[in-house]
Each structure stands twice: as structure tokens, then as C-alpha cells.
C-alpha positions as CSV (number, residue, x, y, z in Angstrom):
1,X,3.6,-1.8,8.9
2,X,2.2,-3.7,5.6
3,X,0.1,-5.8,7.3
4,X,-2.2,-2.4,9.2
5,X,-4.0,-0.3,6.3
6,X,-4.2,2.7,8.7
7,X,-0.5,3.3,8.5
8,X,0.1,3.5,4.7
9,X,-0.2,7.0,5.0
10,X,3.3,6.7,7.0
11,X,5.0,5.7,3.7
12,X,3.0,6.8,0.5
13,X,2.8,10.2,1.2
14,X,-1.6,10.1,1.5
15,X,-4.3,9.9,3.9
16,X,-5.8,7.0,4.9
17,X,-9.5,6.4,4.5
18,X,-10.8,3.5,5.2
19,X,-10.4,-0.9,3.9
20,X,-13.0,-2.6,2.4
21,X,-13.1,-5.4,4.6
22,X,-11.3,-4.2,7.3
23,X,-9.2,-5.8,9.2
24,X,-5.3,-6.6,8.7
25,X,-3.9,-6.7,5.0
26,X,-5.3,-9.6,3.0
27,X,-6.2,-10.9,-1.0
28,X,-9.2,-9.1,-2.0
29,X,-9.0,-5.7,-0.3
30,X,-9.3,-2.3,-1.4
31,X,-7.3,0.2,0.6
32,X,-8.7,4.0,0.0
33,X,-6.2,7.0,0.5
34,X,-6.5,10.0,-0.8
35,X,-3.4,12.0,-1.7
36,X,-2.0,15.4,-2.4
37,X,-1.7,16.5,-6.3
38,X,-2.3,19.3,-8.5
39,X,-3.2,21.7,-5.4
40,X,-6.1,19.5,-4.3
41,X,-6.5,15.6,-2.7
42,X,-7.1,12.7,-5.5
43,X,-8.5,9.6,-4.5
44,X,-6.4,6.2,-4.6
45,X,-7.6,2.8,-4.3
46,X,-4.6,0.3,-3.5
47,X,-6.0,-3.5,-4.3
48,X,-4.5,-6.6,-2.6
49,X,-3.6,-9.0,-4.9
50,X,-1.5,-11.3,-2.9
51,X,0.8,-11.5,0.7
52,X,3.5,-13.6,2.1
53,X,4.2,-12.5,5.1
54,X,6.5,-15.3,6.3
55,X,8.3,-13.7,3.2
56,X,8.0,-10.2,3.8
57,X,6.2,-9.4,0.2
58,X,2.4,-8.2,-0.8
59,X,1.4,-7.7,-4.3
60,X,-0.8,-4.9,-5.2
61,X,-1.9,-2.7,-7.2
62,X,-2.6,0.8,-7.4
63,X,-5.4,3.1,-9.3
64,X,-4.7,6.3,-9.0
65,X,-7.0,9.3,-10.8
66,X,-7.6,9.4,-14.6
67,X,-7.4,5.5,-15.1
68,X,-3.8,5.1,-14.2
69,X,-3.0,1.7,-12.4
70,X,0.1,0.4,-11.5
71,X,1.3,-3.3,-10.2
72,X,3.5,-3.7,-7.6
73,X,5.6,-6.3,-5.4
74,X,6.7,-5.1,-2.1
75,X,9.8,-6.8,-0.5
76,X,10.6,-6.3,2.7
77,X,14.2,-6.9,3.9
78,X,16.0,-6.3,7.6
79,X,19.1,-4.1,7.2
80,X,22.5,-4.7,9.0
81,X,21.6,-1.9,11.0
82,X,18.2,-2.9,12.0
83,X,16.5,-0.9,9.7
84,X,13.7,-2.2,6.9
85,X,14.7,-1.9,3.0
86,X,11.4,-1.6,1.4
87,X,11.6,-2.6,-2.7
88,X,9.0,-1.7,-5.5
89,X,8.8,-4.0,-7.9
């Protein structure tokens, strides 16, 4: 599900847009979603910074309205019951 922009709307809560390039997850994309806040949809821009995917991690980082950015390093890790932890940070 990390690797296919279209489905981050399935777990950030937004809208996908569109990738600039598209094309599967890679270093050096900008993802655009818009979300729901303050009674009206804000833009957010999520930018590729890095991905392992042998490793299950992708580093990012997220501007969200009024300047705010925010790094983060996803993990991804199977679960005993066959489930996917995902970990910010």
C-alpha cells in the first residue's frame, strides 16, 4: 500500500490528487492530497525522500497548510496475526 500514491487516502484520512511523476512511490516525488480541517479541504504535499522496500520503510515528509512540515520514517512490520504494524517515526 506504500508503494501506490492513489491509496494514501486509505490511511491518512485525505483525498488523493495526483504524483508528480507518477508512477509507483520513489525519491523525488511529490504526493498531493487534500484533507479535511477547519470545515473546509487543505492541501498537502507529502515528498519522497527515500524507500527501502526490501525493508519495508519510506522516508518522507509532509507540508501541510501554513508552512508546517513534518519528517517521517515509515516502518512496516507483519504481525503474528497477519496483519501490518505501521510506525511513524
Amino acid at each position: 500500500m506504500l508503494s501506490v500514491p492513489e491509496r494514501f487516502g486509505e490511511w491518512t484520512d485525505a483525498t488523493y490528487l495526483s504524483s508528480d511523476p507518477v508512477g509507483p512511490v520513489k525519491p523525488g516525488q511529490t504526493i498531493h492530497l487534500t484533507a479535511p480541517a477547519l470545515g473546509r479541504s487543505l492541501p498537502v504535499d507529502i515528498e519522497v525522500h527515500d524507500v527501502d522496500s526490501q525493508r519495508r520503510w519510506i522516508d518522507l515528509v509532509v507540508r501541510l497548510p501554513f508552512g508546517v512540515e513534518n519528517g517521517e520514517h515509515l516502518t512496516l512490520t507483519e504481525t503474528a496475526e497477519g496483519g501490518t504494524l505501521v510506525r511513524f517515526n
